[in-house]
C-alpha positions as CSV (number, residue, x, y, z in Angstrom):
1,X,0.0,0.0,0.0
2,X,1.6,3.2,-1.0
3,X,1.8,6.2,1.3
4,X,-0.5,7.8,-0.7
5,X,-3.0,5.3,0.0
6,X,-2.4,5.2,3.7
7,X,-3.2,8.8,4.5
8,X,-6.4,8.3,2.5
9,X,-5.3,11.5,-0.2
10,X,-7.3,11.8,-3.3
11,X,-6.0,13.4,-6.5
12,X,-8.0,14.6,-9.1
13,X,-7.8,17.1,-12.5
14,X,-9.7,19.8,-12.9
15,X,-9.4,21.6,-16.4
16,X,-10.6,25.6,-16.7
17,X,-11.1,27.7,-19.5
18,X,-8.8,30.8,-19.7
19,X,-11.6,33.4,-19.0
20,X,-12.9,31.0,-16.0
21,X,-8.7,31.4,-14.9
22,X,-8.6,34.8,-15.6
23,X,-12.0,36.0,-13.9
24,X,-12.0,32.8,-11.3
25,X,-15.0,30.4,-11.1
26,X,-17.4,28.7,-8.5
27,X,-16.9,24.2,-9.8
28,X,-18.5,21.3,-8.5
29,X,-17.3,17.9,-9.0
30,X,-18.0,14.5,-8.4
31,X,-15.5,12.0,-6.8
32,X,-15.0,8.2,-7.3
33,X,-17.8,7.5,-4.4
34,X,-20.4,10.0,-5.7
35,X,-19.8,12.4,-3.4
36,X,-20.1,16.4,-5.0
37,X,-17.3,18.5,-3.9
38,X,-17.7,22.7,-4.2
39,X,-14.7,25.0,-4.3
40,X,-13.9,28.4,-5.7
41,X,-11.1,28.8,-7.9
42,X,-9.6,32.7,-7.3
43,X,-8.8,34.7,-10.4
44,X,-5.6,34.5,-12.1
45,X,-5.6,30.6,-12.0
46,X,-2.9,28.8,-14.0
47,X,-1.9,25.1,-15.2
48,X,-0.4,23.3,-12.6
49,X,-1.3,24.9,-9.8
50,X,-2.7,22.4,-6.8
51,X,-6.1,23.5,-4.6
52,X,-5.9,21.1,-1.4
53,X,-9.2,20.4,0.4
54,X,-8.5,19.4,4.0
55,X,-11.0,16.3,5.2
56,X,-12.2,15.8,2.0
57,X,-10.3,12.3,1.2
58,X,-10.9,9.0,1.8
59,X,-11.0,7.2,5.3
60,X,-8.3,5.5,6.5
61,X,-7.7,2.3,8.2
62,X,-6.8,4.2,11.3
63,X,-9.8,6.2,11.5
64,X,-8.6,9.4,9.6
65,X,-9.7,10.9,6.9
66,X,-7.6,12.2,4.1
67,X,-7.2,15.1,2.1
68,X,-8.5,16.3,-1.5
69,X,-5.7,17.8,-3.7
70,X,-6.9,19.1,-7.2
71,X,-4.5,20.0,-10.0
72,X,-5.7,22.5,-12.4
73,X,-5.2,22.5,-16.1
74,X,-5.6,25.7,-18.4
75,X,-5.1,25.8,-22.0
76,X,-1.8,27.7,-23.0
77,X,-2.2,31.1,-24.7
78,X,0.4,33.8,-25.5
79,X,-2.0,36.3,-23.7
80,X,-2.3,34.3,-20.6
81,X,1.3,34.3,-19.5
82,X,0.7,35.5,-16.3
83,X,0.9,32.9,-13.6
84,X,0.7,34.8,-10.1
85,X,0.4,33.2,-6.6
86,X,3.8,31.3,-7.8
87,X,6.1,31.0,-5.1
88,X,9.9,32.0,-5.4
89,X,10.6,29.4,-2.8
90,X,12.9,26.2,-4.0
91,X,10.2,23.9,-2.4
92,X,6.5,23.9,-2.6
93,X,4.5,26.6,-0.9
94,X,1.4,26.5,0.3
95,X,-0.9,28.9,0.6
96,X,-4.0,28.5,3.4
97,X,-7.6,30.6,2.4
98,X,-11.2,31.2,3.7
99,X,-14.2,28.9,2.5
100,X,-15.4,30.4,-0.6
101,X,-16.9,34.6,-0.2
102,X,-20.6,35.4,-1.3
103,X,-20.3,37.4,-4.4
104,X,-21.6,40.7,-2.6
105,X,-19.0,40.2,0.3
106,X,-15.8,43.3,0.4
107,X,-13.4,40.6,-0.2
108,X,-14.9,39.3,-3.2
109,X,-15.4,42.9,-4.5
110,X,-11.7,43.2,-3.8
111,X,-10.7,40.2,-5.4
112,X,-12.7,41.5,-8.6
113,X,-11.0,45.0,-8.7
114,X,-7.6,43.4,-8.0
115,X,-7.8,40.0,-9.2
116,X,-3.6,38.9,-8.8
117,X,-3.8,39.7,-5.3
118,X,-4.5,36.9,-3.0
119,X,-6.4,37.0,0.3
120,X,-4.5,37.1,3.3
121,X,-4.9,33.9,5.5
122,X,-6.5,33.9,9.0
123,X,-4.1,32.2,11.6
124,X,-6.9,30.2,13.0
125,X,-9.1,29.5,9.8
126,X,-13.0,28.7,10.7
127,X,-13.3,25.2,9.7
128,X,-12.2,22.6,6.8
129,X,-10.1,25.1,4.0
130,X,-9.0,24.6,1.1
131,X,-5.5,25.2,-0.1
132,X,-3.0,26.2,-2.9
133,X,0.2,24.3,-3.6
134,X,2.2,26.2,-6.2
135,X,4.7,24.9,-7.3
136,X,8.6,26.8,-7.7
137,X,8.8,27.9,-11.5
138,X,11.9,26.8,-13.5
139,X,15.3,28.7,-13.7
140,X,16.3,30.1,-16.6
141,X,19.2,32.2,-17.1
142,X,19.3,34.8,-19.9
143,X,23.4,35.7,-21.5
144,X,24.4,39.6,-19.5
145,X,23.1,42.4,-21.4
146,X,25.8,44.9,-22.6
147,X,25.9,47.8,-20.3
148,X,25.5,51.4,-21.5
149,X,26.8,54.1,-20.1
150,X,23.8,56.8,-21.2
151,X,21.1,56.7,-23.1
152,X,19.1,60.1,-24.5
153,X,15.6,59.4,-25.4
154,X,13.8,62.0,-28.1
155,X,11.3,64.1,-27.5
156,X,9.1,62.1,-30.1
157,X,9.8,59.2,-27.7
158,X,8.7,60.9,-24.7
159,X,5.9,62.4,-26.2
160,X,4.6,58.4,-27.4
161,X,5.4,57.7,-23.9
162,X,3.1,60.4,-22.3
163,X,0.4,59.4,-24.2
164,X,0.8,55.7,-24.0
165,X,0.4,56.7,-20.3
166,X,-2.6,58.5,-20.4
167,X,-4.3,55.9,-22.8
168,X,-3.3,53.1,-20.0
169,X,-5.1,55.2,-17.4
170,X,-8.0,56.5,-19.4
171,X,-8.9,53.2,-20.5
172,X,-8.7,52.1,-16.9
173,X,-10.8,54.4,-15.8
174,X,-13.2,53.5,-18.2
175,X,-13.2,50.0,-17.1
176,X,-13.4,50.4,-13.7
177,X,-16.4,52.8,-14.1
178,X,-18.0,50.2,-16.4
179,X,-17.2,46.9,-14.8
180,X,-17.1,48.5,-11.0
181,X,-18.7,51.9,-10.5
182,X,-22.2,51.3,-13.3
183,X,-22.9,47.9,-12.0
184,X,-22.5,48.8,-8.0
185,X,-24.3,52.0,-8.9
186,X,-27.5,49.8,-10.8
187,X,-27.2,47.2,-8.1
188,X,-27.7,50.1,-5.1
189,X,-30.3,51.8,-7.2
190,X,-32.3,48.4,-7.7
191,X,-31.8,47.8,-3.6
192,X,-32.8,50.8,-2.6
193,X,-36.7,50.7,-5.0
194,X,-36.7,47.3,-3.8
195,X,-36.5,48.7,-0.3
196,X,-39.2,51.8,-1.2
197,X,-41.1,49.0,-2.6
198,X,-41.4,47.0,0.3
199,X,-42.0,49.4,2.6
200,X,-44.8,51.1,0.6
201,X,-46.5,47.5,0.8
202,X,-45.9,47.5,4.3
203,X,-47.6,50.1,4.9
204,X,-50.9,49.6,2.5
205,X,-50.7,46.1,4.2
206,X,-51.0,48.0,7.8
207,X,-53.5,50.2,6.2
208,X,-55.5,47.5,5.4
209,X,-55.1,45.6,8.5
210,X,-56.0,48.3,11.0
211,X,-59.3,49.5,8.1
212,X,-60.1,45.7,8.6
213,X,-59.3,46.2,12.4
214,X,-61.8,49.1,12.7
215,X,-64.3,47.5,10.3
216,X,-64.4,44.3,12.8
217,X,-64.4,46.6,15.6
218,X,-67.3,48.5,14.3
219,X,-69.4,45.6,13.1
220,X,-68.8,44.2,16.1
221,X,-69.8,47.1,18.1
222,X,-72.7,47.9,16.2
223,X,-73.8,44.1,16.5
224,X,-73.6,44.9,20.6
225,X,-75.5,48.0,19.7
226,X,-78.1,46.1,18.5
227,X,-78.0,43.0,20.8
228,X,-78.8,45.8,23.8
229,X,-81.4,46.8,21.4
230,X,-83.1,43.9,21.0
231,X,-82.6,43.2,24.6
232,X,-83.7,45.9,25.8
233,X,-87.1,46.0,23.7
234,X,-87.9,42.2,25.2
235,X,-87.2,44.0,29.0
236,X,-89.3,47.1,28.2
237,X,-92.4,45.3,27.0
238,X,-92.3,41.9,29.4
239,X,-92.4,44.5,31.8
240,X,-95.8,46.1,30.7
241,X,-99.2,45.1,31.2
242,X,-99.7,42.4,28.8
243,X,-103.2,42.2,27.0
244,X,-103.9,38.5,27.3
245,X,-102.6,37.0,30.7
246,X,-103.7,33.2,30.6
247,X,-102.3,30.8,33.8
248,X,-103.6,28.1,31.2
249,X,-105.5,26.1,33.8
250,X,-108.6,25.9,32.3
251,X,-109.6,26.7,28.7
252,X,-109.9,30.7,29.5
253,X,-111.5,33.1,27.5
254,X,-108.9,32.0,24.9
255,X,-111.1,29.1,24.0
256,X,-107.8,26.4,23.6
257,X,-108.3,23.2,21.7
258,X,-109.6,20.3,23.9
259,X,-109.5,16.8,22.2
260,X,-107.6,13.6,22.6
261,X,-104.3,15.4,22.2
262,X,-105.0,19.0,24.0
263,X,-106.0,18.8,27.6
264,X,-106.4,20.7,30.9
265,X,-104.7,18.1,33.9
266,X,-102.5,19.0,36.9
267,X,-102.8,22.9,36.7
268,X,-101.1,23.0,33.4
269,X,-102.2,22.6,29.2
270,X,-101.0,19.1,28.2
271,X,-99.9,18.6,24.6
272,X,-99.4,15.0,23.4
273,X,-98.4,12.9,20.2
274,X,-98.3,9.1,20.2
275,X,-98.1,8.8,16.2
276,X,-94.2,8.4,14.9
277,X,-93.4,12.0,13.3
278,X,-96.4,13.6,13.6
279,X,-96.8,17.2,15.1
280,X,-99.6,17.9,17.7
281,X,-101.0,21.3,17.0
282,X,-103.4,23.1,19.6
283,X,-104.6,26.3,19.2
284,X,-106.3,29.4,21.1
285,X,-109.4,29.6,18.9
286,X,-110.7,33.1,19.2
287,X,-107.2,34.9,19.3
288,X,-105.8,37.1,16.1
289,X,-102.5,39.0,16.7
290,X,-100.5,40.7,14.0
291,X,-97.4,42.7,15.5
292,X,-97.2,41.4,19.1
293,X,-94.8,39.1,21.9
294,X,-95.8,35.6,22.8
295,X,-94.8,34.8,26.2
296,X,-95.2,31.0,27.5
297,X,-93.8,28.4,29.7
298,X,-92.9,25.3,28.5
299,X,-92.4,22.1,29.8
300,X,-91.1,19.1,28.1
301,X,-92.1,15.5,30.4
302,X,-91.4,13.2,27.8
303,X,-90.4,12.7,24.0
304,X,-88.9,14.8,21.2
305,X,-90.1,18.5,22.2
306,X,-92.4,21.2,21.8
307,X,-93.4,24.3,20.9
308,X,-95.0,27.5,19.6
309,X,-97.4,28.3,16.8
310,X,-98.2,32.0,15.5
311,X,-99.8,33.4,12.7
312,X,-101.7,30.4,12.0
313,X,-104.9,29.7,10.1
314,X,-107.1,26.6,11.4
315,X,-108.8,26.4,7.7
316,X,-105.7,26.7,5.6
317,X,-103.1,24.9,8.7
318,X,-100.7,28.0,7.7
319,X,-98.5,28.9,10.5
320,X,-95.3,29.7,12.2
321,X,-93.3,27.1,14.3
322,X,-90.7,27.3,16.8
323,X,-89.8,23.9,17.8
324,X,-87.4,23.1,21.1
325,X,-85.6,20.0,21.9
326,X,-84.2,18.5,25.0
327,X,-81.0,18.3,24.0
328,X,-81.3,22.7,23.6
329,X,-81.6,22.5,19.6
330,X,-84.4,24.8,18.5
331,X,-85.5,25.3,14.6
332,X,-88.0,27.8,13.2
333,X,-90.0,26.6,10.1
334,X,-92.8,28.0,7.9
335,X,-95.8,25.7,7.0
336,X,-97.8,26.8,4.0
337,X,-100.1,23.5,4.7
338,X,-100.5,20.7,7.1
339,X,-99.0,17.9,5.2
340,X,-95.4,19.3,6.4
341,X,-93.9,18.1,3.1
342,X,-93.5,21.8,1.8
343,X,-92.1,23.0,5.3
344,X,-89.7,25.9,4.8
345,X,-86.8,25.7,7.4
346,X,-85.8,30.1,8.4
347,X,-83.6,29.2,11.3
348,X,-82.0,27.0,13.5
349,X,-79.1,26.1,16.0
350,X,-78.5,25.1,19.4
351,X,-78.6,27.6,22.1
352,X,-77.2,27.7,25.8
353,X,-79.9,29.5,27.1
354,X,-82.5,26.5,26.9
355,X,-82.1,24.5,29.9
356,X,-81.4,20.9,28.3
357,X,-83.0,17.4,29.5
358,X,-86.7,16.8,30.1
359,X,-88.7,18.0,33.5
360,X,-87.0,21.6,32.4
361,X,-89.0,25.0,32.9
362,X,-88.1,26.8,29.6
363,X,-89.9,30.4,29.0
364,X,-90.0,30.7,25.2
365,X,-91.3,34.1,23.8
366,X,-91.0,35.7,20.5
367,X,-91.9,39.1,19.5
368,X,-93.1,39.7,16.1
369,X,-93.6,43.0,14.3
370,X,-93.9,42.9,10.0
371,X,-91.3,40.2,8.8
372,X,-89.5,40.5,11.4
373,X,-89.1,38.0,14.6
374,X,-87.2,38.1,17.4
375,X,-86.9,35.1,20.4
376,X,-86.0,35.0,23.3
377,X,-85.0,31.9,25.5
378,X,-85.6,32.5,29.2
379,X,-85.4,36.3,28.6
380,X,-81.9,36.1,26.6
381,X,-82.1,37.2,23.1
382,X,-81.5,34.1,20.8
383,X,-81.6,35.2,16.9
384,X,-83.8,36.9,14.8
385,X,-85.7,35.5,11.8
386,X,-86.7,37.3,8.8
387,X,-90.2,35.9,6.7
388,X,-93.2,37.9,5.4
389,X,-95.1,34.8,4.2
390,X,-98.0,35.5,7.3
391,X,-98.8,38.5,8.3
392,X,-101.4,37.5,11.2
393,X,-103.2,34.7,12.7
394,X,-104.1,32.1,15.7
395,X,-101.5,31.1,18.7
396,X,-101.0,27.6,20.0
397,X,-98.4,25.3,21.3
398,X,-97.3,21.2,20.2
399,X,-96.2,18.1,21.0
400,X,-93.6,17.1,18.3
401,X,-92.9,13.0,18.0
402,X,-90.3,12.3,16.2
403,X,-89.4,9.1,17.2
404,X,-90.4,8.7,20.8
405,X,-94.1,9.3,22.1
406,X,-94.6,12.8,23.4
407,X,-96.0,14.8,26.1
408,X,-95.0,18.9,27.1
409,X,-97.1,21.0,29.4
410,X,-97.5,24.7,29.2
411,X,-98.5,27.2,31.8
412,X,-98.9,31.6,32.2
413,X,-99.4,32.1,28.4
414,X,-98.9,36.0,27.9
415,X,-99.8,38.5,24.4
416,X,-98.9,41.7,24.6
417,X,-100.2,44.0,21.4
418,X,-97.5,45.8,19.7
C-alpha cells in the first residue's frame, strides 16, 4: 500500500477555460464514491497549480480521513502568461484561504478589482479550508546584457510615452467605471426601489389591516349596539301590562283546543303525540294577533319537544313554528299546509340558554312586528328570523314526535299587542 494510499489523499484534475482562470469560477465535481465536492477557484488561476481540500479524502484504516488535492489545467495562450500566486521558494508553498466569499461580500469585490492579489490567510481559519500548492517555477538564465553608459531618449519618444500613459489610465478608468462603478451604482439603485417598494407594501398592508381592524371593531360594536337593542325591547315590553294574561289552567277566554291530544290536567295545558313524526298542533281559537310578543312556559315531560305556533290559520293549517328540543336544539320553520312536506326551514341552531334534559322550565317568547321575529329563551335574546309569508293569525303550542311518544305542558301564556 503506498503512502498515498495510507493517508487516504485523493488526487484529481480539474481543467478551466482561460476566461474561468482569468475572472476565477465557483466548480463542482464528483468523486469516485459519488460524493459532490464545491470549491472556488480565485482569479488569475494557472496550469499546474494544486487546490488542497483538508478532510475531504478518503478514510483510512486508522480512522482518519484524508485530504483532496486538485491540480488545475488551463489551456496555454500567448495572452495568458501571467501565472501569479507562484512562489519563489525552492520547495512547494502552500498557501491556506477562507471557505469560498458570497459574491456581494468586500473581499470578493476586492478580489474583482484586484484580481492577482490573494487574500490574506487567517491564523486560525473557521473550519475545513481549502489550499494552494504552487509549485517553484523553473530557472532560466538569460546571456548579461551589454551595459551602456547613457542613453538620450527623443522628445518624439517621450511624447509616445506620455500618451501611452494617459491611454493606459483612461482606458482604466473606463473599465473600472463600467465593470465597478455602473454595475455597483444599478445594483444600489435596484436595492434601494426594492426597499421603497417594500416598505410602501408594508404600509398599505398595515393600512389595510388596521381598516379591517376598525371595520371588525365597528361591526362588532354595532352588532352589541343592536343585541342591547333587542334586549332591551324584550325587558321594556315583558315588563308592561300584557293584553292576554292566561295561567292556562282551564280553557280561559282564549277558548284552547280540547280533544284527545290537548287537555287541561294538573294545573297546566298538556300537549301529546303518540303517532311516529307527527306534530300535535293546539290552538287558542278566538285569538288574532299581527305585530305582538308571545310569552309562554314550556315544559317538556317526555319525548322529542315542543313548541309555539303563531300566525296560524285553522282552515288553511298556515302557520309559524318554533320547535325546542331537550337536548337545547331549537328550529323555526314556515308551513304553508299541514301535510309538512312543503315546510320551509328560516332558522336553527342550538342555544345555551335552553335549559337541556326533560322535566325543564323553559320560558320561550317571540316578538313579532312585520317580517321581522325576534326570540328569546328564558329572557336572553336568541336570533332573529326574517319571513313575510304571514302576516297575522291564531296562537297555539305542540307536541312534536319524532321518534319517541310525546307529552310537554304549558302554563302563564302571555300576548302583549305591539
Amino acid at each position: 500500500m503506498t503512502e498515498e494510499k495510507q493517508r487516504g489523499n485523493l488526487r484529481a484534475t480539474l481543467a478551466l477555460s482561460q476566461e474561468e482562470a482569468r475572472s476565477g469560477t465557483e466548480r463542482t465535481i464528483t468523486l469516485p464514491d459519488e460524493r459532490k465536492v464545491s470549491l472556488f477557484v480565485y482569479p488569475g488561476a494557472y496550469s499546474g497549480q494544486k487546490i488542497h481540500l483538508a478532510g475531504r479524502g478518503e478514510l483510512t484504516t486508522d480512522g482518519t480521513v484524508g485530504d483532496l488535492i486538485i491540480t488545475l489545467t488551463v489551456p496555454s495562450a500567448d495572452s495568458f502568461a501571467a501565472q501569479p500566486f507562484v512562489s519563489n521558494a525552492s520547495d512547494a508553498k502552500m498557501n491556506s484561504i477562507y471557505p469560498t466569499p458570497s459574491p456581494h461580500s468586500p473581499a470578493y469585490q476586492s478580489a474583482m478589482r484586484h484580481p492577482y492579489t490573494p487574500p490574506v490567510p487567517s491564523s486560525e481559519p473557521f473550519g475545513p479550508h481549502q489550499s494552494y500548492y504552487t509549485p517553484a517555477p523553473p530557472f532560466r538564465i538569460f546571456p548579461q546584457q551589454q551595459r551602456f553608459l547613457s542613453m538620450e531618449r527623443s522628445p518624439l519618444m517621450t511624447a509616445a510615452t506620455v500618451i501611452l500613459v494617459l491611454m493606459l489610465l483612461i482606458g482604466g478608468s473606463l473599465v473600472l467605471y463600467t465593470t465597478v462603478y455602473v454595475p455597483h451604482k444599478a445594483s444600489s439603485d435596484a436595492t434601494a426601489t426594492a426597499i421603497a417598494q417594500t416598505t410602501q407594501i408594508a404600509k398599505a398592508n398595515a393600512t389595510t389591516s388596521a381598516q379591517q381592524a376598525a371595520t371588525a371593531t365597528a361591526i362588532y360594536h354595532a352588532t352589541a349596539t343592536a343585541i342591547a337593542q333587542v334586549q332591551n325591547d324584550y325587558t321594556t315590553i315583558t315588563s308592561s301590562m300584557p293584553y292576554l294574561n292566561d295561567p292556562l289552567q282551564t280553557p280561559y277566554v282564549t277558548s284552547w283546543d280540547i280533544n284527545s291530544n290537548c287537555r287541561f290536567t294538573g294545573g297546566a295545558y298538556h300537549v301529546t303525540s303518540s303517532a311516529q313524526k307527527t306534530i300535535a298542533l293546539c290552538l287558542a281559537t278566538y285569538t288574532r294577533f299581527s305585530n305582538f310578543a308571545l310569552q309562554i312556559h314550556m315544559n317538556i315531560l317526555k319525548g322529542d319537544g315542543g313548541g309555539i305556533v303563531f300566525r296560524a290559520d285553522a282552515n288553511s293549517s298556515q302557520n309559524y313554528l318554533l320547535k325546542i328540543s331537550p337536548s337545547g336544539n331549537y328550529e323555526f320553520d314556515y308551513y304553508p299546509d299541514q301535510t309538512g312536506k312543503t315546510a320551509q326551514a328560516i332558522a336553527s341552531d342550538s342555544s345555551t340558554s335552553l335549559k337541556a334534559g326533560l322535566n325543564q322550565d323553559n320560558i320561550i317568547c317571540v316578538i313579532a312586528r312585520g317580517d321581522t321575529m325576534n326570540f328569546y329563551f328564558n329572557g336572553q335574546y336568541v336570533t332573529t328570523a326574517k319571513d313575510g309569508s304571514l302576516t297575522s293569525g291564531q296562537i297555539g303550542v305542540t307536541a312534536d314526535d319524532g321518534t319517541n311518544a310525546t307529552e310537554v305542558a304549558y302554563t302563564q301564556a302571555q300576548v302583549w299587542i305591539l
